[in-house]
C-alpha positions, 0 to 999 in steps of 0.5 A: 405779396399784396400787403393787405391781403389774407395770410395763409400758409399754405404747406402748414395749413394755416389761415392768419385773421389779423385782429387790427392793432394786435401786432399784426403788420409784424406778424405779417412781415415775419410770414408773408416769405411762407404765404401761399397767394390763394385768395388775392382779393380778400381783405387782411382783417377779414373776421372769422365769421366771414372766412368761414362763410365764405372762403374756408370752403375754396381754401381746403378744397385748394390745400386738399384738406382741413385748415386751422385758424389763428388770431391775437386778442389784446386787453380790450382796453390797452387797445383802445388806447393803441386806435386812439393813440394811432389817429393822433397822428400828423397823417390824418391830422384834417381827416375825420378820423383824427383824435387830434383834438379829442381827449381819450374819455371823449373818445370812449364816449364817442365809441359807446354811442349808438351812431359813433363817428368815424373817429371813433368806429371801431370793430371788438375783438369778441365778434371778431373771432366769434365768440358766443360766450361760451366757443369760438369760431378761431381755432387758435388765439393767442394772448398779445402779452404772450407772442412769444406763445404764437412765435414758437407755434409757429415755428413748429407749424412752419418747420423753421424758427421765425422771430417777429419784426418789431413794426407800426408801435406808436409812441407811448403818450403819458399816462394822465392821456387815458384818464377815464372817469369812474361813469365812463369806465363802467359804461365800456366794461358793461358794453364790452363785457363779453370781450373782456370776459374772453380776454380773462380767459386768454389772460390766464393761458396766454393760448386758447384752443377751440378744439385741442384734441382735433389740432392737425 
């Protein structure tokens, strides 16, 4: 199958929404062999919001009944070390989306301007699963601590025991690399209160269900 499209696996009912850098290329090696090629044109990062609104629908009727939706969530701020660290590679030294030569504070600047350049474009979590606060829009998330959480579900889900490839880490740069200034931190965790209000919730279960009792 295409590398960059929607996962779904068909024969447990299940549609993959791969959060970017949450583990999602290893997540994709390890269930592309279960994948049933539905929708062949839409993107792999596709958010909950525009599933739902768009595909869900020709994706039941094509199952012939219900599908669940599954995601990762990382610590919000682990992640954005993980994006910064991503465009410091040699790849994309003389693009513009390298952080060759932008300190980790300056990055985090950049992110929380109102116009952010492209180095710094970078989607949240909390929209991306279409949290309100208070629900979700995914109906499984799992904490990126705890993958061995998702592993085991899907091992039940799939009728096999699967284990996760370990693909795409980035090399650990040393800890003085994301020095953010108190100002600076306070800023981001303002900005992005909801997404680390749901990452503490995710934290504590390493699991949520949008609707435990209705799961297939």
């Amino acid at each position: 199958m295409s590398g960059g499209v929607l996962l779904i696996l068909g024969s447990s009912r299940l549609v993959i929404l791969e959060v970017p850098k949450t583990a999602s290329l290893a997540l994709r090696g390890m269930l592309e062999p279960f994948a049933t090629p539905l929708l062949p044109k839409v993107p792999r990062h596709i958010t909950a919001q525009s599933f739902l609104r768009r595909h869900k629908a020709g994706v039941v009727e094509a199952l012939g009944g219900p599908v669940e939706t599954v995601a990762v969530m990382r610590e919000p701020l682990r992640r954005l070390q993980s994006w910064y660290r991503y465009r410091l590679r040699d790849q994309v030294a003389k693009t513009r989306i390298s952080t060759r030569d932008v300190s980790f504070e300056q990055f985090i600047t950049a992110y929380l301007s109102d116009a952010p350049p492209p180095f710094a474009r970078i989607g949240r979590q909390d929209r991306f699963v279409g949290w309100n606060g208070v629900r979700m829009r995914v109906d499984h998330l799992f904490d990126y601590r705890r993958l061995d959480l998702l592993v085991d579900f899907l091992s039940e889900r799939l009728g096999v025991a699967v284990d996760l490839p370990h693909k795409n880490a980035s090399p650990e740069p040393e800890e003085e690399t994301y020095l953010l200034s108190d100002a600076v931190l306070a800023r981001l965790l303002k900005a992005n209160e909801a997404e680390f209000s749901l990452y503490r919730q995710l934290r504590k279960q390493g699991w949520i269900e949008r609707n435990p009792a209705r799961r297939l």
